[in-house]
C-alpha positions as CSV (number, residue, x, y, z in Angstrom):
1,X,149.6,-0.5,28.7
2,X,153.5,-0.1,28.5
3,X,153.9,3.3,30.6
4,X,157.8,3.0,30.4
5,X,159.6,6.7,29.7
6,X,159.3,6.0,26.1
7,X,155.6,5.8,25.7
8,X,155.7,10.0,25.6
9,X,156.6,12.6,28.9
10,X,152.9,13.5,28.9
11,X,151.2,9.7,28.8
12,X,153.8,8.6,31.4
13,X,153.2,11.3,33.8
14,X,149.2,10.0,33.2
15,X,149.9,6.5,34.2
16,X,151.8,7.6,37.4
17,X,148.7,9.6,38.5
18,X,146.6,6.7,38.2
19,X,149.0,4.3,39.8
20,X,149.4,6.6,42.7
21,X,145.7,7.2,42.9
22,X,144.6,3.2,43.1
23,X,147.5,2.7,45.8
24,X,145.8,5.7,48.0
25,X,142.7,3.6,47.3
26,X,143.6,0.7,48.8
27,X,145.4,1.7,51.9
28,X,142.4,4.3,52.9
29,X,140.2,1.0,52.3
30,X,142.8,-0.9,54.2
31,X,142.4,1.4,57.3
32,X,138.2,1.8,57.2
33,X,137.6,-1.7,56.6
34,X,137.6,-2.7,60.0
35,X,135.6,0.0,61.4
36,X,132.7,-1.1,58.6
37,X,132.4,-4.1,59.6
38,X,132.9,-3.2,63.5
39,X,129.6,-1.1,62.8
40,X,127.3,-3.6,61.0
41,X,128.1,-6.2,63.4
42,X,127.6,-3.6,66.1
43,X,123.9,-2.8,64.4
44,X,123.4,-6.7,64.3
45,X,123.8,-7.0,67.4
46,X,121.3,-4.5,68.4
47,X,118.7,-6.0,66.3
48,X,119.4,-8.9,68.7
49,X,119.3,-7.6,71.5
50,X,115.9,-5.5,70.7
51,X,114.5,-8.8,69.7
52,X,115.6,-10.6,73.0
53,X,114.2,-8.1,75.2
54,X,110.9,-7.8,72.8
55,X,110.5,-11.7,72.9
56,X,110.6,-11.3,76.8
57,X,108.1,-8.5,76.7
58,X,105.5,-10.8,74.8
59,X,105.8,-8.3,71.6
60,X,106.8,-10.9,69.1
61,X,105.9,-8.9,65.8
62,X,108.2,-6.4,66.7
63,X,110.9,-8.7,67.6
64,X,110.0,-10.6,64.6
65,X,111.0,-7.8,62.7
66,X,114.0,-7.0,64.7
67,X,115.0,-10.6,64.1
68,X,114.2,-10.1,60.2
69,X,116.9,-7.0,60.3
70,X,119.3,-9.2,62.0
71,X,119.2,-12.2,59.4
72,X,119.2,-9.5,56.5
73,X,122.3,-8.1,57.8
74,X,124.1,-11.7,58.8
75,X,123.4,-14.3,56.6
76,X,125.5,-17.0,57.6
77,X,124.6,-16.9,61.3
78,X,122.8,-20.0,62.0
79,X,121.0,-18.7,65.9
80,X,119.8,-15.7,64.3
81,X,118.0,-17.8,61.7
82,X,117.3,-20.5,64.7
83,X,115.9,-17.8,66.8
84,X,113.8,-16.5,64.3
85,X,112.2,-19.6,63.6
86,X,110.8,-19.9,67.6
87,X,109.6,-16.5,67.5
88,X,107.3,-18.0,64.1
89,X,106.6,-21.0,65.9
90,X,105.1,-18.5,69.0
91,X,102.9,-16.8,66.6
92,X,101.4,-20.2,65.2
93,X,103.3,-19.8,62.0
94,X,105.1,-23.4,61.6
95,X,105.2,-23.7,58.0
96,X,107.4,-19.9,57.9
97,X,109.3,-22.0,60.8
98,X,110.3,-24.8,58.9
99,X,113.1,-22.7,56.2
100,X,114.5,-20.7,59.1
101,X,115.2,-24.4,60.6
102,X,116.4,-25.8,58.0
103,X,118.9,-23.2,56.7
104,X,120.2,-22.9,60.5
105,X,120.5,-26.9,59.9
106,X,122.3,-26.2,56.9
107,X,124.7,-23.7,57.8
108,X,125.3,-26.0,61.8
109,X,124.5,-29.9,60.9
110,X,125.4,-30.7,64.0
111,X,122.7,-28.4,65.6
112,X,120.9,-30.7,67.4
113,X,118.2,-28.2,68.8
114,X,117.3,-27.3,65.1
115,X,117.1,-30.5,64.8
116,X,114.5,-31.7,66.9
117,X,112.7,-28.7,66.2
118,X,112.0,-29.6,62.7
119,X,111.8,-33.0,63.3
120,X,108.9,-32.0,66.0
121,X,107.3,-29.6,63.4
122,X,107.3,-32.4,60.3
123,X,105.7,-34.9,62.9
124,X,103.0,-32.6,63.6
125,X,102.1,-32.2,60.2
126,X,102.1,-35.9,59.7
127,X,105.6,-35.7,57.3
128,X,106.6,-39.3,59.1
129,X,109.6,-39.8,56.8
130,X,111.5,-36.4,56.9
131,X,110.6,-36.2,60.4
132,X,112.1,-39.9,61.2
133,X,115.4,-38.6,59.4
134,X,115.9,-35.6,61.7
135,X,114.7,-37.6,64.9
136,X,117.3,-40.5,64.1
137,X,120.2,-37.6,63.0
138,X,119.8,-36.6,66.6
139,X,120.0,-39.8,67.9
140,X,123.4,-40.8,66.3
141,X,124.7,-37.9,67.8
142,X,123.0,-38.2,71.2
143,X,122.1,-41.9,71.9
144,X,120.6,-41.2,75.0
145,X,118.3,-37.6,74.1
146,X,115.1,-38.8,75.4
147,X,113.2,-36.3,73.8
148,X,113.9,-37.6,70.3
149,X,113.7,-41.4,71.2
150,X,110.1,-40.6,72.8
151,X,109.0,-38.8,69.1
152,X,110.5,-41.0,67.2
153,X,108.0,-43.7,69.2
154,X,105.2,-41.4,68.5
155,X,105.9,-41.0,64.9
156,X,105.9,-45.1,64.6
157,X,101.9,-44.9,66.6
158,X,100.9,-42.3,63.9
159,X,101.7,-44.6,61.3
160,X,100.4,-47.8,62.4
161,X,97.1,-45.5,63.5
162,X,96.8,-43.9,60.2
163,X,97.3,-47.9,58.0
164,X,94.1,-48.9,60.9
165,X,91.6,-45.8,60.2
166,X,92.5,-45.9,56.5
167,X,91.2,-49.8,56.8
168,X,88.4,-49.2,58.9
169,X,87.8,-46.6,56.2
170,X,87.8,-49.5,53.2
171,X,85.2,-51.6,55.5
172,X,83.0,-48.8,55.2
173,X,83.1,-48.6,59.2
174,X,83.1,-44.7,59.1
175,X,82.8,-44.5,62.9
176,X,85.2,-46.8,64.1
177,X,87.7,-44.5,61.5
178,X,86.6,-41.4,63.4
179,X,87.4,-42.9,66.8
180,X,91.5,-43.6,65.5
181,X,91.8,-40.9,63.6
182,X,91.5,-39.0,67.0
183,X,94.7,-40.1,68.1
184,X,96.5,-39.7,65.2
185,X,95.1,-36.1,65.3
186,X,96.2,-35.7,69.1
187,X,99.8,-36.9,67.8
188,X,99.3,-34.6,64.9
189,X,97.3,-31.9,64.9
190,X,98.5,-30.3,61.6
191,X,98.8,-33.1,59.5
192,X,95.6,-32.7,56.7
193,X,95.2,-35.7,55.3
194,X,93.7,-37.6,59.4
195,X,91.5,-34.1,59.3
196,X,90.3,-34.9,55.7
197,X,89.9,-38.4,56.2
198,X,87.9,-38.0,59.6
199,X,85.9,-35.1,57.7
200,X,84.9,-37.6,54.6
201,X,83.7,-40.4,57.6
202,X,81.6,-37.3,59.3
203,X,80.1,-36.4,56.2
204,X,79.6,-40.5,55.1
205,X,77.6,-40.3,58.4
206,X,75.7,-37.4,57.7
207,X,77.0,-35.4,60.6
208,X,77.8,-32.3,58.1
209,X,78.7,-29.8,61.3
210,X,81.8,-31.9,62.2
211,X,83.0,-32.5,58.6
212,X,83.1,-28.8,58.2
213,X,85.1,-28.2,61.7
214,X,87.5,-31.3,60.4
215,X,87.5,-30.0,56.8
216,X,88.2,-26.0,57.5
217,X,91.6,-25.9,58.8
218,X,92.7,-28.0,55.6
219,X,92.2,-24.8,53.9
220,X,95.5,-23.7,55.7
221,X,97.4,-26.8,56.1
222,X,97.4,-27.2,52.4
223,X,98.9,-24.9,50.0
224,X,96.3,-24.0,47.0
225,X,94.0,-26.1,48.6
226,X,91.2,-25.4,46.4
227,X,88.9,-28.8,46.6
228,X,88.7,-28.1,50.2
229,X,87.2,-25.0,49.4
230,X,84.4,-26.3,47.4
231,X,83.8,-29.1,49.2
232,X,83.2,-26.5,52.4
233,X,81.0,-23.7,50.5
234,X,79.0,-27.6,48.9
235,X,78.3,-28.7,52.7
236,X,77.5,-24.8,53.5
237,X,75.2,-24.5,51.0
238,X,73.3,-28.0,51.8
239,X,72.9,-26.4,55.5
240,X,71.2,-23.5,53.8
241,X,73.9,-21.1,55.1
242,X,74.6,-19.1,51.4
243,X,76.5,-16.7,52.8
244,X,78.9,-18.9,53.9
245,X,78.8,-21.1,50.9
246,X,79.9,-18.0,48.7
247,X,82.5,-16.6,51.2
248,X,84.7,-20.0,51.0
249,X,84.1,-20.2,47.0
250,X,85.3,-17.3,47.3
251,X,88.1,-18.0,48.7
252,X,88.7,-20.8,45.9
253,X,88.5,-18.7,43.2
254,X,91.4,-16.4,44.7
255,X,93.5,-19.0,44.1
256,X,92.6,-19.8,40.7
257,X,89.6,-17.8,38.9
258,X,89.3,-20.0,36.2
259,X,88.7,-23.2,38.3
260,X,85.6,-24.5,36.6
261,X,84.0,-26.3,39.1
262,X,84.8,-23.7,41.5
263,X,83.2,-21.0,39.1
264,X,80.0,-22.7,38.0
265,X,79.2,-23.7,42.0
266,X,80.0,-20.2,42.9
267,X,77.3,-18.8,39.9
268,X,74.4,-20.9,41.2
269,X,75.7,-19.6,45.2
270,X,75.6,-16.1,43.6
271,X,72.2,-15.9,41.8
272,X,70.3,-18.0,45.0
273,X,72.3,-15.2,47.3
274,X,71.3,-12.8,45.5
275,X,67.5,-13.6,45.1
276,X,67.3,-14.1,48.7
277,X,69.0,-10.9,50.0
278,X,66.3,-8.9,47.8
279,X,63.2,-10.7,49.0
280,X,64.4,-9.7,52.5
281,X,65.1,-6.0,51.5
282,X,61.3,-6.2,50.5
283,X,60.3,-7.8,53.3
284,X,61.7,-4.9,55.1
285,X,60.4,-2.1,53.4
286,X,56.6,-3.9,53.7
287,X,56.6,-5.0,49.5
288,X,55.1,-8.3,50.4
289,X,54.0,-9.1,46.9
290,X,57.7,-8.1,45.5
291,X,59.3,-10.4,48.2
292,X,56.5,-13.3,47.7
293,X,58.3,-13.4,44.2
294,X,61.7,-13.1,45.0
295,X,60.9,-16.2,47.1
296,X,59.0,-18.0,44.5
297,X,62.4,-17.4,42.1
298,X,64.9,-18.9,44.8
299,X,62.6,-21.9,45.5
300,X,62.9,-22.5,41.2
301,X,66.7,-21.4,41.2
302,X,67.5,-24.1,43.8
303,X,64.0,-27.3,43.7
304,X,66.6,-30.0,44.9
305,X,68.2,-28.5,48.2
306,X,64.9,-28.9,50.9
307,X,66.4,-25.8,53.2
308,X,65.9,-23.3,50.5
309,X,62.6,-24.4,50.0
310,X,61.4,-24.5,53.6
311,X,62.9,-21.2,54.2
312,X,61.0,-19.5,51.3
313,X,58.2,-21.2,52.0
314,X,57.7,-20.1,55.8
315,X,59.0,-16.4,54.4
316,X,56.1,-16.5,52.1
317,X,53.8,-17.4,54.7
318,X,55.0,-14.2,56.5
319,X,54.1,-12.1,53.8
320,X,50.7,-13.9,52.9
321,X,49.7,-12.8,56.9
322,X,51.6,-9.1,56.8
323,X,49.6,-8.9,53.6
324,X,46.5,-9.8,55.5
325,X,45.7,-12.7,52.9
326,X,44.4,-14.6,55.4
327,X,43.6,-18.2,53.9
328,X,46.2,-18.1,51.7
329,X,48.5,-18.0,54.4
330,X,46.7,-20.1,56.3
331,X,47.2,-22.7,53.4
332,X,51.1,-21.8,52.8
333,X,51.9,-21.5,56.7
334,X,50.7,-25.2,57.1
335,X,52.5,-26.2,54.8
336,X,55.2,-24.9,55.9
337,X,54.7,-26.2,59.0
338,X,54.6,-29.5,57.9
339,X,57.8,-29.5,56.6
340,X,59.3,-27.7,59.5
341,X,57.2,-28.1,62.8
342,X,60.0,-26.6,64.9
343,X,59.6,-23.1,63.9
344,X,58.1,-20.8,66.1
345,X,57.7,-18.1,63.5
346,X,55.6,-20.1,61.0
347,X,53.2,-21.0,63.7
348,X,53.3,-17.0,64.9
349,X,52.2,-16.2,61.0
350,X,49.3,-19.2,60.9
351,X,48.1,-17.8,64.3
352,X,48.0,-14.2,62.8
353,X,46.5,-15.2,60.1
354,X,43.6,-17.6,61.7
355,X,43.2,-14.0,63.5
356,X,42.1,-12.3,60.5
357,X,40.1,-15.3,59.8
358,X,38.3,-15.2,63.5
359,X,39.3,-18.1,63.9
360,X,40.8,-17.3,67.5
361,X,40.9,-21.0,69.1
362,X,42.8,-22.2,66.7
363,X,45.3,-18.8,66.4
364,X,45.5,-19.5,70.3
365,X,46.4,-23.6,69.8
366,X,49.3,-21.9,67.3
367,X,50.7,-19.6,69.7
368,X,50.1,-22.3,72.4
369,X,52.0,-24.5,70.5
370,X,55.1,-22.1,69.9
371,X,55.4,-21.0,73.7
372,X,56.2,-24.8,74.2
373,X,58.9,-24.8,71.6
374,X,60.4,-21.4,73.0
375,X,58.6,-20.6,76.0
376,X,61.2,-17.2,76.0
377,X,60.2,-15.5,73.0
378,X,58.2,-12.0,74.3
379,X,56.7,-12.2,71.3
380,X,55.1,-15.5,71.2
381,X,54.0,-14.6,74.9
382,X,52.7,-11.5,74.4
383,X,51.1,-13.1,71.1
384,X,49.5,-16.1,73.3
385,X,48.2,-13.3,75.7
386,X,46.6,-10.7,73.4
387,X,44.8,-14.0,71.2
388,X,44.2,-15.8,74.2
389,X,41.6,-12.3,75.2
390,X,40.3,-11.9,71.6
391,X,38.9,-15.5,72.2
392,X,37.6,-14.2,75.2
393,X,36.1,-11.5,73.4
394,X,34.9,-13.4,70.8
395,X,32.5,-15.0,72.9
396,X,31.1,-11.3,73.9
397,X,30.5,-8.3,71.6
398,X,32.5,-8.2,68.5
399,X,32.1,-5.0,66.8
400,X,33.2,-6.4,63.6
401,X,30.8,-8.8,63.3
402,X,28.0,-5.9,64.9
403,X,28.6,-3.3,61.6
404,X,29.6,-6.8,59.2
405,X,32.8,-6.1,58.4
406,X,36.7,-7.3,58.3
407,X,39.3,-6.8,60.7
408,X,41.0,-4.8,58.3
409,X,38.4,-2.5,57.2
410,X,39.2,1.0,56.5
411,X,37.8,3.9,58.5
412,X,35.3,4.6,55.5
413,X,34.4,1.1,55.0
414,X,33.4,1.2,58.8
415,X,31.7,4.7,58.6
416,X,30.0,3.4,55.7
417,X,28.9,-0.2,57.4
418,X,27.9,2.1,60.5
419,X,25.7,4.5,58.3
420,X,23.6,1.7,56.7
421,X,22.9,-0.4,59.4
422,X,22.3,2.9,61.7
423,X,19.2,3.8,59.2
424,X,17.9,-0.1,59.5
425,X,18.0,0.0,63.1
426,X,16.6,3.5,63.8
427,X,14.0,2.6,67.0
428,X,11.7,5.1,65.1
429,X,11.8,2.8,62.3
430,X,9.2,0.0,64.4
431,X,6.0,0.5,66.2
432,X,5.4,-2.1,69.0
433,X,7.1,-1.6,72.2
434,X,9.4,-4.8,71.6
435,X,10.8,-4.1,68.5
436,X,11.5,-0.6,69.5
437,X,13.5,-2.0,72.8
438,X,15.5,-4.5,70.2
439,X,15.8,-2.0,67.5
440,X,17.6,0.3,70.8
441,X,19.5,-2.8,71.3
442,X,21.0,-2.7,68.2
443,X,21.5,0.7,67.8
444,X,23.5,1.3,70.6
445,X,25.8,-1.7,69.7
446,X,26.5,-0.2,66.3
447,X,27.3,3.1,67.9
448,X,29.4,1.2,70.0
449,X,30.9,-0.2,67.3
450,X,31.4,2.9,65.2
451,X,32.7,4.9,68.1
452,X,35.3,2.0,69.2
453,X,36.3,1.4,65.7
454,X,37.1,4.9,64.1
455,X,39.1,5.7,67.3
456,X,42.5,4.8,66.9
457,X,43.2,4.1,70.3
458,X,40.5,2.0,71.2
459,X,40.3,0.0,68.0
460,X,43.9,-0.7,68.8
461,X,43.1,-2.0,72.4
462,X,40.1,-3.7,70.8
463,X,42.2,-5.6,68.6
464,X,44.4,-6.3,71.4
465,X,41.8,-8.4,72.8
466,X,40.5,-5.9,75.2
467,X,36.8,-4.2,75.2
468,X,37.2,-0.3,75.9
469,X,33.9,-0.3,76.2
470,X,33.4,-3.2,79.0
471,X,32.4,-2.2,82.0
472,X,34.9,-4.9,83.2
473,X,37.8,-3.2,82.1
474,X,36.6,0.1,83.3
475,X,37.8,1.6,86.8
476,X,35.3,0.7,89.7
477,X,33.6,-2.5,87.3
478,X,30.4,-2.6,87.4
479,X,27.2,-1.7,84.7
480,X,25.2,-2.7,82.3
481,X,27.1,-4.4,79.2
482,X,25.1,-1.9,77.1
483,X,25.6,0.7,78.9
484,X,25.5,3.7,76.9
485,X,29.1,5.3,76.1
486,X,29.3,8.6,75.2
487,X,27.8,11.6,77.0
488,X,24.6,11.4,76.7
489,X,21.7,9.1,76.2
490,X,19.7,9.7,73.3
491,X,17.1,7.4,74.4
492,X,16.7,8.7,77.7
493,X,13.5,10.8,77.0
494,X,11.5,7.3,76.5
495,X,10.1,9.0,73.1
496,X,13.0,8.9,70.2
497,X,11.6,11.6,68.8
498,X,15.0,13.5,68.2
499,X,17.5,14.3,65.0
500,X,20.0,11.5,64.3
501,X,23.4,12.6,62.4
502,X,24.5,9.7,60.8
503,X,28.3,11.1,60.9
């Protein structure tokens, strides 16, 4: 724009103003300049100082984000980025290290400290050749740094380690592999391709407990490391663990939902889960017959992994005995035993259920049997105990057997039993002397029964293997084994001639 004097009066009295306005600018800027810079390096250096003192305190996330503050504000100041990174590598965070490292690398080549650092960093992750660059950069400038001469030695071991367990691997000797891969781990502990290898040779061998401690921190060192993922909710689910199994699919499907393999693994997880879970609900809440078919579904949803169908099968045999389907557990619970003799709680449910058979010696072999494999389970011990007196009983009175019924038999059923026999056995029923002294006989051993059965509290001790009604259990011992019970003796006249409620 020409503002000379003959552009107009008015347009060059404009173009003064502005003139005069953008040289004001400038020397106000001129002046505050300095004192804006002054302040944000003054603020920088506070962030630094917070984070120094923090750091020495132990409280590294807040001088983490002091020293995030301080970077923001300086970008070209290579110890603030260098700083940063060891406060990462304190927290166990070496791969958010690594760019602090190398931009304080970039901005200071020459920064020997950084260096090594990185160099010590990509060793441990088993990054031989970038970590033999920085290790030899250090060198060059410091012949003599023992440090970097002693890694750079270790780096050459990992490699020669890592060409022998890759060809013990080829010869298909999986556990010579595993024993060199254990150095190259010691010499690398972060570097996932020893851990995957050693993980393939533990799982080669069968030993499925250390492939999965070998094969989970892969999930980490990796970036989208989704096989590992799978391959850790697979070895999950062949334990029989299903929660597991669908927690790391899980995890895989984060990282890609439409993964196929990932998806159609975690749909079988899902439905077996989820079949399982509500059997145990039922088993819970006492539906037996609900959770017997819940069980029978999982054992269809999954025929080909064994644990599954163990597991259902012994649950199965737990509800068969809760249900009081006494052979039919019996049948299922030896079965299950078979194919898992370890477990204490199969043999509990067989024992239980040779009780409601009356089968009591072999319900006390059971319990026997289970004490040896856990001789600390109360309730195996206090199982062995209670069946150990019902076969004692057994051999006595058994007031189930006296009135002809089952262990489980309803107070009617038992009133009912009582009633019958009562009017069969009535002493006034017979005529000679000793059928009326066996008819009494009777009698008072189905009152017995009657009176021990519909009372809750001795039926309960009863079942527990202890005779209210034996004079050995009572205070002071003693008596007649038919001693008569209740408060009177009905007999005791010598004539029977009396009226009988039959109650």
């Amino acid at each position: 724009m020409d503002l000379g004097r003959g552009a107009g009066p008015g347009l060059w009295r404009c173009g003064r103003r502005l003139l005069w306005a953008a040289s004001l600018l400038c020397v106000l800027l001129d002046l505050q300049l300095p004192g804006l810079l002054a302040s944000g390096q003054a603020e920088i250096e506070n962030h630094l100082e917070m984070g120094r003192k923090l750091l020495a305190a132990g409280q590294l996330a807040e001088a983490l984000s002091h020293y995030h503050s301080a970077v923001e504000g300086d970008h070209k100041n290579y110890l603030t980025y260098y700083k940063r990174a060891t406060i990462y590598l304190a927290m166990g965070k070496f791969r958010s290290a690594l760019p602090d490292l190398s931009k304080a690398i970039e901005l200071k080549p020459d920064f020997l400290a950084a260096r090594l650092q990185r160099g010590n960093i990509l060793l441990k992750q088993g990054n031989t050749e970038q970590a033999k660059q920085d290790f030899e950069a250090v060198l060059q400038s410091d012949p003599g740094h023992k440090e970097a001469q002693t890694q750079l030695a270790r780096l050459t071991e990992l490699e020669v380690t890592m060409q022998e367990a890759r060809a013990a691997y080829q010869r298909t000797d999986y556990a010579g592999a595993i024993g060199i891969l254990g150095r190259a781990v010691e010499i690398s502990p972060w570097n996932p391709d020893a851990k995957e290898l050693r993980a393939e040779c533990h799982l080669l061998l069968g030993d499925y407990g250390q492939a999965i401690l070998d094969l989970k921190p892969t999930t980490k060192l990796r970036a989208d490391n989704r096989a590992a993922f799978l391959k850790l909710s697979q070895l999950y689910y062949g334990l029989g663990e299903h929660e597991e199994a669908l927690a790391q699919v899980r995890e895989c499907l984060k990282l890609d939902q439409d993964d196929k393999a990932c998806f159609a693994h975690y749909k079988q997880v899902k439905k077996l889960s989820k079949q399982l879970e509500s059997a145990e609900e039922h088993v819970r809440a006492q539906r037996y017959e609900e959770a017997i078919d819940k069980y029978k579904a999982a054992m269809k949803t999954e025929p080909h992994v064994e644990v599954y169908v163990v597991k259902a099968k012994a649950r199965i045999c737990h509800c068969l005995s809760k249900s009081k389907r006494a052979q039919e557990a019996i049948d299922v619970c030896t079965e299950a035993h078979q194919r898992d003799p370890r477990n204490v709680f199969v043999l509990r449910d067989r024992a239980e259920a040779y009780i409601l058979n009356e089968d009591f010696q072999r319900a006390v072999e059971d319990y026997q049997e289970a004490k040896e494999l856990d001789g600390e389970n109360e309730q195996i011990k206090e199982g062995l105990e209670r069946t150990q007196k019902l076969l004692k009983q057994s051999r006595k009175r058994d007031y189930y057997k006296i009135l002809g019924i089952r262990r489980n038999a309803n107070k009617q059923e038992i009133i009912k039993a009582y009633r019958k026999l009562a009017q069969q056995w009535h002493p006034d029923n017979f005529q000679s002397e000793d059928e009326k002294k066996e008819a009494e006989r009777k009698f008072i051993d189905i009152a017995a029964a009657k009176e021990v059965l519909t009372d809750p509290d001795m039926r309960q001790k009863f079942d527990s293997g202890e005779d209210p009604l034996d004079p050995e259990n009572q205070q002071g011992g003693g008596g007649h084994p038919h001693h008569w019970p209740f408060e009177f003796n009905p007999f005791g006249s010598g004539n029977f001639h009396f009226k009988f409620h039959f109650n």
